[in-house]
N, C-alpha and C positions, 0 to 999 in steps of 0.2 A: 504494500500500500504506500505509495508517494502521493506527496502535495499536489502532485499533476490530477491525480483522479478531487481533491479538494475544488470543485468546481463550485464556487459560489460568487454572488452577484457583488458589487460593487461598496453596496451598502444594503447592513443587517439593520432588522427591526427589532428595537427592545421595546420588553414588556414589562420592567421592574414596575413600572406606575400601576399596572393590572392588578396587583398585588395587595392596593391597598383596599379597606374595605369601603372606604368613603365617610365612616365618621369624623368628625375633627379632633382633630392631637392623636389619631389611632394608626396613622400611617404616615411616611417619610414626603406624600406627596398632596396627602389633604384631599382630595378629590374622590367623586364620584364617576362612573363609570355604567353607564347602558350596551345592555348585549345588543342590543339597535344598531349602536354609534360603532360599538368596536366591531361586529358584521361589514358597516360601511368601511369601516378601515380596511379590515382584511381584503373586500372586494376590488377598494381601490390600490390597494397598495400591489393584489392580483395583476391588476389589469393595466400596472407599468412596468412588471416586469420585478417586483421586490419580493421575492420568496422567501428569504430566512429569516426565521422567525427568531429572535434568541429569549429563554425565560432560564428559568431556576426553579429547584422543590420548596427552595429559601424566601424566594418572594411572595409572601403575602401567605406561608407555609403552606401550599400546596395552590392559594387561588389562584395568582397567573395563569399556571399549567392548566387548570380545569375554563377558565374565561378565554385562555387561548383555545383550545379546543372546541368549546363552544361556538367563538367567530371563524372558526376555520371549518365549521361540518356543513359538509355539502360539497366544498373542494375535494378533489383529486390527490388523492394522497401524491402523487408523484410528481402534481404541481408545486408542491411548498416544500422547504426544507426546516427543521425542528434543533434547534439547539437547546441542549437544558442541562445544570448540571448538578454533581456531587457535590455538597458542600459538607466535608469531615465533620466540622464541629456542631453539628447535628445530627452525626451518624449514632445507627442502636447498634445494641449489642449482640446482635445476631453474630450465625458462624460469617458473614457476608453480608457485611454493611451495604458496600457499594452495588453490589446487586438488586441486595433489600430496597435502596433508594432510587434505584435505575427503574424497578417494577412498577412501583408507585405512583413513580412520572408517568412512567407508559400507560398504565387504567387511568389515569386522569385526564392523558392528552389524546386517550382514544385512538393508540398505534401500537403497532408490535417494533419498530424501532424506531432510535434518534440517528440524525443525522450526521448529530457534532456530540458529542459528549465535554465535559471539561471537568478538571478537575478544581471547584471553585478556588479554595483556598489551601497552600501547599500543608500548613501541620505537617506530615509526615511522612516527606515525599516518598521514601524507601516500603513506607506501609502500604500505600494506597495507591499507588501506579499499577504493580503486580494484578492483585484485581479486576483491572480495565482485560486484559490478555482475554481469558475467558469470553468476556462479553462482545470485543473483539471477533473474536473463532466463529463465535453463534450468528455473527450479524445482528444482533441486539442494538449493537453501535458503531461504527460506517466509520467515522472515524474519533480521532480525540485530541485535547486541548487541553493546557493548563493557564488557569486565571489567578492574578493576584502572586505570578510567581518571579524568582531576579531568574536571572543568567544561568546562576549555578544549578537552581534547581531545576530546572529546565535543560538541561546538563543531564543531572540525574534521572529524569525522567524518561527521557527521549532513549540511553542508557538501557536503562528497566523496559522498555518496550522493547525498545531493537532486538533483546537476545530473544524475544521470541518475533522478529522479524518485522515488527511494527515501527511505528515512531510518533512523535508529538508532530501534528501537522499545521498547531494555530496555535498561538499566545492572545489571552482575554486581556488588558490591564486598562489600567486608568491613563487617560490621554487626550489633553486639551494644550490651550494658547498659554491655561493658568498651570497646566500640569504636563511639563516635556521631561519627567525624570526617565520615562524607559529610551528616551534618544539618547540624554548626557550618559546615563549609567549602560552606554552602549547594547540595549536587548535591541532595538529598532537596525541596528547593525548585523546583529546575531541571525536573528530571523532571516534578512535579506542573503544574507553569505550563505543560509542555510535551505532555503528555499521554505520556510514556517511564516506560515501567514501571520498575520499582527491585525487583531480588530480593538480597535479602537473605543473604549467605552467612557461617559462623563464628555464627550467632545461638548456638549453643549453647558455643560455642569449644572442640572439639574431645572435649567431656565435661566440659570444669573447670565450667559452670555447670549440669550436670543435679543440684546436688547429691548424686552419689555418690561424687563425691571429695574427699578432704579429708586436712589434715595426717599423719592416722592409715591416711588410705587414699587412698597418692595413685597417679596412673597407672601403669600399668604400665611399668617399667623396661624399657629397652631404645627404647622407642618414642620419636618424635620430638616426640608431643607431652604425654609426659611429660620431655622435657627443654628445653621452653618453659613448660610451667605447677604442675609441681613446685612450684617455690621460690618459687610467689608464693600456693600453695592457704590458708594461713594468709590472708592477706588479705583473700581473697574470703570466707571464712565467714559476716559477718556478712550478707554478701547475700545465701549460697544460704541460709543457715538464717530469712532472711527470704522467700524465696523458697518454699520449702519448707513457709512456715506458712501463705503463700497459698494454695498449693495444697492444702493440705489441707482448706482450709474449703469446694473445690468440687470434693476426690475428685480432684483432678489432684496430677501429679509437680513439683518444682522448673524441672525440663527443659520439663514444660508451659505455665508461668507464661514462660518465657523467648522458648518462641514466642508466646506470645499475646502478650506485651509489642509480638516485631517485627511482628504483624499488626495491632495498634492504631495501630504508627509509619505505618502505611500501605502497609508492603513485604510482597512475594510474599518470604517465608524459605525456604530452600533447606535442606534437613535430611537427615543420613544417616541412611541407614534400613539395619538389617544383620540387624534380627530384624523378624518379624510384628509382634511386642507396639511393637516402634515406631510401626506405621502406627494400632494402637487410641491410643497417644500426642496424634496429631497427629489423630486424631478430638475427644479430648479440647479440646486447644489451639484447633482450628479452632471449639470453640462458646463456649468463654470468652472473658467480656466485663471485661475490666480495669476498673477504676475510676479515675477522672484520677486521686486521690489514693494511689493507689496505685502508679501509674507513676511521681509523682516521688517517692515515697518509694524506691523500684527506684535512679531513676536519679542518686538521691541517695548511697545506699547504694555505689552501682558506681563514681561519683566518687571516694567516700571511699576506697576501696580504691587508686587511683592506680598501675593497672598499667597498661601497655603490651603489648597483646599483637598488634600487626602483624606478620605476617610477613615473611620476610627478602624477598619478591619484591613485597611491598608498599612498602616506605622511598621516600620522599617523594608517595605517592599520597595523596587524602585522600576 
């Protein structure tokens, strides 16, 4: 199994927002969510050519997986591709955690395989690689991926696969204007030398850089990720309202410029989608063509700003 047979679309669709239940202060995104709306999603995001789906067992502990499923019945299994993953510090105590947790996804998202497997978070990279093989062998899962991992461990893993003939085919990590640690701590190198895809997640950090939010108008209270990027939306202004002038000189949003940024870095971006009008977004984003001097003007700008926006399950990853 080589990255060659890794055939996927340009840009994946995340579902972490799926997850929440839509009470206030009960989830990361504060929002509610119609099986209506997310259908029109699905349809539209069908009908430009955006297949991959990416969720988690993690998000929203099992709801993403079961509301994806929902907006995708009626499609063609062999239309859409399904990315979902293991995430260790969840795992039971069974003889075969990752199993245990691979199954659970599949009755929920209504398929006998994934696509993409990953392994969310490294804990113990030497435990929990091994594992994958099996599931591997049966076709249960097509291929695999490690999220939230550095260099080395992705080292080890790829390692752990090979001697039984496999390999890691995709790196998941955190990757925005506000956050280029896996370029400096050379993975975004690693990957390309290696032929390991790099998708890109947080590109747009949660909404703080679609330019719609700002000092006067910041996230919505209650949510969690208005109480990681509140207190720092002053800062970012002069980027997104540079951002903002970008895009209007080719008819796109702020939000557009942010992904076309991560598809010139060379990474598959991973993007929530929770309205239709996102997936015409990311039509936009997928045909704009940045200008170098305009990237490091971006990434100059992002600099200047000097925030920190890793998550608390990210600390010491890079």
């Amino acid at each position: 199994m080589t990255s060659d047979a890794l055939k996927m679309p340009p840009v994946a669709l995340g579902t972490w927002a799926w997850g929440d239940d839509g009470r206030p202060g009960d989830g990361h995104f504060g929002s509610r969510w119609s099986a209506s709306g997310l259908r029109e999603v699905a349809e539209r995001a069908r009908s430009n050519g955006f297949t991959l789906w990416d969720t988690a067992a993690v998000y929203g502990m099992g709801r993403s997986e079961t509301a994806l499923a929902q907006a995708l019945a009626g499609q063609d299994r062999g239309a859409y591709l399904l990315s979902t993953k293991f995430t260790p510090q969840i795992a039971g105590d069974g003889d075969d955690p990752v199993a245990d947790m691979l199954e659970q996804s599949l009755a929920r998202m209504g398929t006998d395989h994934v696509d993409l497997l990953w392994v969310h978070n490294p804990a113990d990279v030497a435990r929990w690689t091994p594992p994958l093989i099996p599931l591997l062998r049966s076709g249960r899962v097509r291929h695999v991926g490690v999220s939230n991992h550095t260099v080395e461990q992705l080292v080890l893993a790829d390692r752990l696969l090979g001697e039984a003939g496999f390999r890691v085919e995709a790196v998941q990590n955190h990757f925005s204007l506000l956050h280029r640690d896996p370029e400096r701590a050379g993975l975004l190198d690693h990957c390309r030398e290696h032929d390991v895809r790099f998708f890109a997640y947080m590109v747009l950090e949660q909404g703080a850089l679609t330019g719609r939010y700002g000092p006067a108008r910041p996230l919505p209270e209650g949510s969690g990720r208005a109480a990681a990027y509140n207190g720092v939306l002053h800062r970012l202004q002069p980027l997104t309202e540079r951002m903002g002038a970008i895009g209007e000189d080719r008819g796109a949003s702020a939000a557009e410029v942010a992904i076309a940024w991560a598809l010139a870095k060379g990474t598959t971006p991973i993007v929530g989608v929770t309205k239709a009008a996102h997936v015409d977004g990311l039509v936009r984003a997928r045909e704009m063509r940045l200008t170098a001097p305009e990237i490091t003007e971006l990434e100059t700008l992002a600099d200047a700003a000097d925030v920190d926006t890793r998550g608390w399950w990210e600390r010491g990853t890079r």
